[in-house]
N, C-alpha and C positions, 0 to 999 in steps of 0.2 A: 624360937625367935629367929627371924631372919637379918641379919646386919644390914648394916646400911651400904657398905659396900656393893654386898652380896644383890641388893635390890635396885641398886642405880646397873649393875651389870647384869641383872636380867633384865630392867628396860632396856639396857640397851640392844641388848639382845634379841627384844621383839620387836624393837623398830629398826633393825636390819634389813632383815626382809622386806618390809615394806616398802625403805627409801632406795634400796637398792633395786627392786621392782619398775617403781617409778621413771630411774634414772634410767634402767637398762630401755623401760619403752621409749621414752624422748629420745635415748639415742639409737632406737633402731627406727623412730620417725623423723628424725634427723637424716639416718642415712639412707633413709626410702628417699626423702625430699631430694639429698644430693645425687643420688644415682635417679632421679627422675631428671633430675638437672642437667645431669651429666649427660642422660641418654637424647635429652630435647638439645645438646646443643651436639650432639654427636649427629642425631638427624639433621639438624641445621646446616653443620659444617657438610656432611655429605651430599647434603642437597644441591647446597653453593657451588660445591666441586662438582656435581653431577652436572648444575647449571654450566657452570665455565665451559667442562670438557663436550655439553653438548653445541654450547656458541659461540665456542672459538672456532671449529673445522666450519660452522655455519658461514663466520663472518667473514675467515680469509674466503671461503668460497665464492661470496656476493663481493670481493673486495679485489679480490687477486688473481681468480678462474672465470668466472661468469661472461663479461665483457670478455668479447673477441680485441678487441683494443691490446688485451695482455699479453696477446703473442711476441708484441715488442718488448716488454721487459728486459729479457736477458741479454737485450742490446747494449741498456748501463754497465753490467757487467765486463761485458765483451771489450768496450771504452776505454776503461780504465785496466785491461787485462793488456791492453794494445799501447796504453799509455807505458806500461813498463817495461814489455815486450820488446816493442819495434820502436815506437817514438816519433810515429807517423801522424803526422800534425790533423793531416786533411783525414784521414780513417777517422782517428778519435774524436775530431770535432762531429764528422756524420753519425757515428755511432753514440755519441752523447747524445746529439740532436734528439735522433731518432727514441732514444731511451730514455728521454723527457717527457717524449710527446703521451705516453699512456701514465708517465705518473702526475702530469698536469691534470690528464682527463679524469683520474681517479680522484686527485682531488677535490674536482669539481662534482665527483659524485659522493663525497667522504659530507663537502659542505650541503651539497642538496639532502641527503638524509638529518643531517644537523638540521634544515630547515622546517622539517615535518614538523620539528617540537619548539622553533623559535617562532612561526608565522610567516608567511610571506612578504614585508618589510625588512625585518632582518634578516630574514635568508638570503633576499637579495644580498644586500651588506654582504654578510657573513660571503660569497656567493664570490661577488668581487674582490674581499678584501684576499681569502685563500688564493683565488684565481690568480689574481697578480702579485702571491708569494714567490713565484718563482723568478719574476721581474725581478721582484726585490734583493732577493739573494743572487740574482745573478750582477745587479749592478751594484752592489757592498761586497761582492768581489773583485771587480773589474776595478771599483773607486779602490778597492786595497791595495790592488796593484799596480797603481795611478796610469789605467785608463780611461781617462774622462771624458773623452771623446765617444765612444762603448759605451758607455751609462749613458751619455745624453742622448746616441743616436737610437739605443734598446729601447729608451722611456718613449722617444718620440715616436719610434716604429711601431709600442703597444697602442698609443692612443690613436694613431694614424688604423692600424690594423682592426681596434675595437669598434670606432666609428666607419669603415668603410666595406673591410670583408666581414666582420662578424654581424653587425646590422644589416649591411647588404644580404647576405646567407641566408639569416631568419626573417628577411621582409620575403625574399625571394622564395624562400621555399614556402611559407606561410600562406602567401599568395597561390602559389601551386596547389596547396593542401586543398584552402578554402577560395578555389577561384570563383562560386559562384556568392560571393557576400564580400563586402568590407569592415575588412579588420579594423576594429578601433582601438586606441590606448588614453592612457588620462594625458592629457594636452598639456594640462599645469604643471605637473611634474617633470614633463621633458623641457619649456618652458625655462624651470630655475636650473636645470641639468646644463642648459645650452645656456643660461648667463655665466654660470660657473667658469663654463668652457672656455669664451669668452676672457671673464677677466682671468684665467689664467694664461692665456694668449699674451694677453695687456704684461703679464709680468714677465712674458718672456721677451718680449719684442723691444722692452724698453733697453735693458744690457745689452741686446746686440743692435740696435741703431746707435747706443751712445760710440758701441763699442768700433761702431763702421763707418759714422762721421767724425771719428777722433776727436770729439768734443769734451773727453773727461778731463776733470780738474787735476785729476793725481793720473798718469797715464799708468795704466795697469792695474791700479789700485781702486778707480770708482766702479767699475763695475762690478768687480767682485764684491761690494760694501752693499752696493744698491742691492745686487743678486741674494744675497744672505739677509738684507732688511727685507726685502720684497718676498723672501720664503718662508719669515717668523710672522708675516703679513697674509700668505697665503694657509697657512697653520691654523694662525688663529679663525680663520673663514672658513674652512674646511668643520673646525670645530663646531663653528655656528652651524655649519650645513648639517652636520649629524643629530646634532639637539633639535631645530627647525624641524628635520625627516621624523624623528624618532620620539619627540617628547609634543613640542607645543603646536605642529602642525600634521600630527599624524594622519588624519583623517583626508590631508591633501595627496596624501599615495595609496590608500584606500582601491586596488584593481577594477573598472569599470565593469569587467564580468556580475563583480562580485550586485551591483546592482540593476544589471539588467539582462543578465543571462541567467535567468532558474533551470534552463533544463539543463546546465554544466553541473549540476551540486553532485547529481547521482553518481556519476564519473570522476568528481574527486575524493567522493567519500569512499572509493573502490582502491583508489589510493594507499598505499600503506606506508612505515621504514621498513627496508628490510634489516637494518642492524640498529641498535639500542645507540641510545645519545652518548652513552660513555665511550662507547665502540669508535662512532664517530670521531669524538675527540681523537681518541688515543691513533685511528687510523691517521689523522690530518695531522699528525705528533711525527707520525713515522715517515709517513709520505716525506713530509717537510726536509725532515733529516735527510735523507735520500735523493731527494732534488737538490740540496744543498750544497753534498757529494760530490754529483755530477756537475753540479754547473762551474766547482774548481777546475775540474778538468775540461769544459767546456769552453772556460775565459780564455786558459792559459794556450789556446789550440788554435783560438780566433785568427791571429796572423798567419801562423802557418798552414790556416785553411784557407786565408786568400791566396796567399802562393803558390800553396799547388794547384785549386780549382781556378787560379786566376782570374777570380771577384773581388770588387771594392769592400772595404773594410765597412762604409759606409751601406753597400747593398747587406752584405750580412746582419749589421748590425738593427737596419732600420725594418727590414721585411724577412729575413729566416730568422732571427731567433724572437723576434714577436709572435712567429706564426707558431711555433711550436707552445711557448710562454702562452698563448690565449687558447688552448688545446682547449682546457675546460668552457671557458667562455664562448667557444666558437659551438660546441657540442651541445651546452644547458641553453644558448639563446636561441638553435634550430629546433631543438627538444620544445622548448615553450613556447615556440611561433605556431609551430605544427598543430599543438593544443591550444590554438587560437589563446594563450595567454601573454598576448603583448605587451602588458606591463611588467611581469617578471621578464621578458627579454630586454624590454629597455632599462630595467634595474642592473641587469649583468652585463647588456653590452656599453649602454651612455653611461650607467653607471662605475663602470669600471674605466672608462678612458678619465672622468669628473676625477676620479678619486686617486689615479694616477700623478694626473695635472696638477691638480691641489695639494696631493698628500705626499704622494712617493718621490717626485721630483723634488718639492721644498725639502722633506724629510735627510734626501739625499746629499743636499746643498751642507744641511746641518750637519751632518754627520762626516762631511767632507772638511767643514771648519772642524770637527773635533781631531779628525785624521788629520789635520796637516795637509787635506789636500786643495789644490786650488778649483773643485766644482763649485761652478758658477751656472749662471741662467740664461747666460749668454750662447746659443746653438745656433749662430750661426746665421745668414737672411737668407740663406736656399731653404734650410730645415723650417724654420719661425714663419715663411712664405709659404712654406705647405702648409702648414697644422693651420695658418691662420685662413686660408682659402675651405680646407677640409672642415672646420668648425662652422665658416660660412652656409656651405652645402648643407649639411645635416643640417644645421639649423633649419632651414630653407625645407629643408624635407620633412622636418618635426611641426611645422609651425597649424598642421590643418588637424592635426591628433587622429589620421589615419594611415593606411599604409596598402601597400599592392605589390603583385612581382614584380611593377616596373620601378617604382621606387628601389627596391632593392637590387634588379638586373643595373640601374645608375648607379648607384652607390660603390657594387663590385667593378663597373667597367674604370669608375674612378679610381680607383684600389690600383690598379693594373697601371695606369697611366704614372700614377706615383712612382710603383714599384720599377716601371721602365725608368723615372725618371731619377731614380737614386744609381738604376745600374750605369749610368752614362757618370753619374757626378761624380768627380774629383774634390775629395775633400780639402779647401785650403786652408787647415788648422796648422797645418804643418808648416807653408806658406811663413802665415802669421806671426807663426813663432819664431 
C-alpha cells in the first residue's frame, strides 16, 4: 500500500518535468523574440546612424562647400577677430558686410530647398520671409541700441533696393536669357502687391507731414500715437494679405507657366532637393544665429565706418547694407527670371519689399513701444518722397503683366539715381532734435 503522502509526492513528481519543459520553451521563445527585437532595433539604430553620418558630410557639402559664394565665409570670422584685436571701426564694418553677403545667399538657398516640399506659394513666402531675416535682426539690434534713424533708413533701403535693383536685375537678365519672346507673370497678383505697397506709403507719409507742418495736437507726442495705431493697422492687413494669398484666394497666385507652358514640366521634374526638409530647417536655424552674431558687430561699427570711409550714415544705411541683406533675394529672383519663371521672382522680389512695408517696419514700431524706444513711422519727406515716387514706378511697370531688359535696364538706372541721391543727403534728424 502506498500512503497518501507518498502518492501526492510522486504526482508531483511527474508533473515536474513536464511544467518545467513547458516553462523553459516559453522562455527560450520569449528570448528568441527579445533578441530578435533587440537585434531589429540594433539594425534600426545602425542604419539611422549610418543614414546621419552619410548626410551630414552630404549636407555641409551642398550648404557650406558647393557654392563659390563660400569663399567669403571666413570673412565673419575675421570681423569680429578684428573687432577685439585692433577696434577698427571701418575694417570690421567691411569685413561683417562682406561675411553677410554669402550667409544671406545661403539662406536663400536653405529656404529654396524648404520650398521643393512646401509648393511654390509658400516658398515664395517662406523665400522672402528668411530673405529679410537678416533686415530684421539687424534693425532689433540697432532699435536696442537706440538707433532709430538705422532701422528706418535699412527698412527703407530694403524696400527701395527690392523694387528697383533686384527687379530691375531679374527683368534685365530674363530679358537677355529670353530675348527673342515676352515674359509674362500673373498681373493680379502684382496688382494687390502694388496696393499693398501703396497703402503702406499712406502710413508712412501721414506722421511725417503731420510731423513737418507742426500740426500735431500734443507736440512730440501725436505722431508717435498715430505711428504705433497706424502699425497695429498695418498688422492686421498684412494678416489679411496672408490668409487672402494662402487660404481663400489661392488660385489667384497660381504661376501663368503653370497653364500655358507644357513644354517647361520636363525641366522641372528634372529638378530635385539636394538636402532633406529637416536639413533645411535646422541649416536656416544655424544660418540665422550666425547672421545674428555678425550683425551686432555690424551695428555697433556703423559710425565709425562713416568716419573713416567718409559716407553719410544715411548712404550706408539706405543702399550698402540693403544690398548685402537682399543677397538671397537679389540671387533667387535672377535664378527665376532666367527660368522664365516670373511669378516666383515677383513673389521674392515685390514680395519681399510688401512684406517689409507691412510687416517688418509695423513689427518694429511694436516692438520699439515694448523697448522703451521712441520708433516711429515718421522717416522723414526726403526718405517717404523716394519710396513714394519708387512705388509709383514699379507700379507703372507692373500694370501690363509683362516684362523686358528695358523695363529692368529703367528700374536699375533708377536705383542709381536714388543711391546718388542719398550720398549727397544730409540727414536732419539731428537738426530736429
Amino acid at each position: 500500500m502506498v500512503s497518501i503522502d507518498e502518492k501526492t509526492d510522486l504526482e508531483y513528481d511527474e508533473e515536474i518535468p513536464f511544467s518545467s519543459s513547458s516553462a523553459t520553451s516559453k522562455m527560450e521563445a520569449l528570448d528568441f523574440e527579445m533578441i530578435h527585437l533587440h537585434s531589429r532595433a540594433e539594425l534600426a539604430n545602425s542604419w539611422i546612424s549610418r543614414h546621419i553620418r552619410m548626410r551630414v558630410p552630404k549636407s555641409i557639402y551642398f550648404v557650406l562647400i558647393k557654392a563659390k559664394i563660400n569663399v567669403l565665409l571666413p570673412f565673419g570670422p575675421l570681423a569680429i577677430l578684428l573687432h577685439y584685436l585692433t577696434g577698427q571701426h571701418g575694417w570690421v564694418f567691411f569685413f561683417s558686410l562682406v561675411g553677410i553677403v554669402p550667409l544671406a545667399e545661403r539662406l536663400g538657398y536653405a529656404t529654396e530647398q524648404l520650398a521643393f516640399y512646401t509648393g511654390p506659394t509658400v516658398g515664395g513666402l517662406l523665400n522672402a520671409t528668411f530673405g529679410n531675416a537678416t533686415e530684421m535682426i539687424i534693425s532689433i539690434y540697432a532699435l536696442k541700441n537706440g538707433m532709430i534713424r538705422v532701422v528706418q533708413q535699412s527698412l527703407l533701403g530694403s524696400i527701395l533696393s527690392n523694387m528697383l535693383l533686384v527687379l530691375g536685375c531679374a527683368f534685365f537678365t530674363g530679358g537677355i536669357v529670353h530675348y527673342q519672346k515676352v515674359q509674362v507673370f500673373n498681373k493680379s497678383a502684382a496688382v494687390v502687391n502694388s496696393g499693398l505697397l501703396l497703402m503702406a506709403v499712406m502710413g508712412l507719409m501721414f506722421p511725417a507731414v503731420l510731423h513737418s507742418t507742426h500740426s500735431e495736437v500734443h507736440i512730440g507726442k501725436s505722431e508717435l500715437s498715430l505711428s504705433r495705431f497706424s502699425s497695429c493697422v498695418m498688422l492686421v492687413a498684412y494678416a489679411s494679405y496672408l490668409f487672402f494669398q494662402l487660404r481663400s484666394h489661392r488660385n489667384l497666385y497660381s504661376p501663368i507657366e503653370e497653364e500655358g507652358n507644357q513644354g517647361g514640366d520636363d525641366s522641372d521634374e528634372e529638378e530635385a532637393p539636394e538636402i532633406t526638409h529637416w536639413e533645411a530647417i535646422g541649416w536656416l536655424a544655424i544660418l540665422t544665429v550666425w547672421v545674428s552674431i555678425l550683425s551686432g558687430y555690424l551695428v555697433d561699427a556703423i559710425q565709425g565706418a562713416s568716419d573713416s570711409f567718409n559716407m553719410p550714415v544715411a548712404f550706408i544705411s539706405v543702399i550698402l547694407l540693403p544690398i548685402v541683406g537682399n543677397a538671397a533675394e537679389h540671387a533667387s529672383a535672377i535664378m527665376f527670371a532666367m527660368k522664365d519663371k516670373l511669378d516666383i521672382t515677383l513673389g521674392v522680389a515685390i514680395g519681399s519689399s510688401t512684406q517689409i512695408s507691412m510687416f517688418v517696419i509695423p513689427f518694429c514700431v511694436v516692438v520699439g513701444w515694448i523697448m522703451g524706444q521712441r520708433m516711429d513711422l515718421n522717416f522723414q519727406l526726403f526718405e517717404t518722397a523716394t519710396l513714394f515716387i519708387t512705388v509709383l514706378v514699379v507700379a507703372f511697370m507692373l500694370q501690363e503683366g509683362t516684362s523686358n531688359y528695358f523695363k529692368g535696364l529703367m528700374l536699375i538706372l533708377c536705383y542709381l539715381i536714388v543711391a546718388a541721391s542719398f550720398f549727397v543727403h544730409v540727414d536732419p534728424s539731428d537738426a530736429d532734435d
